[in-house]
C-alpha positions in Angstrom: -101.4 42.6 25.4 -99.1 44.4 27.2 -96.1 42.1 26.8 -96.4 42.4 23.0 -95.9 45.5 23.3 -92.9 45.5 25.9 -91.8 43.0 22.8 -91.9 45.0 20.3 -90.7 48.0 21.9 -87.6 45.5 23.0 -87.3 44.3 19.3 -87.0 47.8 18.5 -84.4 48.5 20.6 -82.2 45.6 19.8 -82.5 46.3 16.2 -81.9 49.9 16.4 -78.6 49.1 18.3 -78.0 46.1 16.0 -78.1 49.2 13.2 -76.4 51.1 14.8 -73.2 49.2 15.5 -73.1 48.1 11.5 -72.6 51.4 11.1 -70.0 52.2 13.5 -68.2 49.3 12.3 -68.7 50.2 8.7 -66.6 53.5 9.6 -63.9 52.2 11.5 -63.3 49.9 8.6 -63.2 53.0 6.2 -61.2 54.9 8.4 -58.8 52.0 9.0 -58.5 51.1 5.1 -57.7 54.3 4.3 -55.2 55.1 6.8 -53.5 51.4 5.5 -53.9 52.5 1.7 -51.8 55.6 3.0 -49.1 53.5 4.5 -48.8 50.8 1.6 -48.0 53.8 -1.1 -45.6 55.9 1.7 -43.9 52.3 1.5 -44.1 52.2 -2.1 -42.2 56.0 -2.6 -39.9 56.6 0.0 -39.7 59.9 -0.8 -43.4 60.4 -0.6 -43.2 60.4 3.0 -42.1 64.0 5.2 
């Protein structure tokens, strides 16, 4: 009995951080696309940059 529940409290856990770093990797990729976005249309109007 008790090693179902270590189990599922482990399953938990994993999935939680399985969650958890989608997410973090779903905002780096946001981040970075944006920041690239920015530098393909500074390349596009040189005068758009400082």
């Amino acid at each position: 009995m008790v090693s179902f529940e270590l189990l599922g409290v482990l399953y938990f856990v994993v999935t939680a951080v399985i969650a958890v770093l989608a997410v973090y990797a779903l905002v780096l990729v946001v981040v970075f696309l944006r920041l690239w976005i920015r530098e393909l249309k500074a390349t596009q109007h040189p005068g758009g940059d400082k």
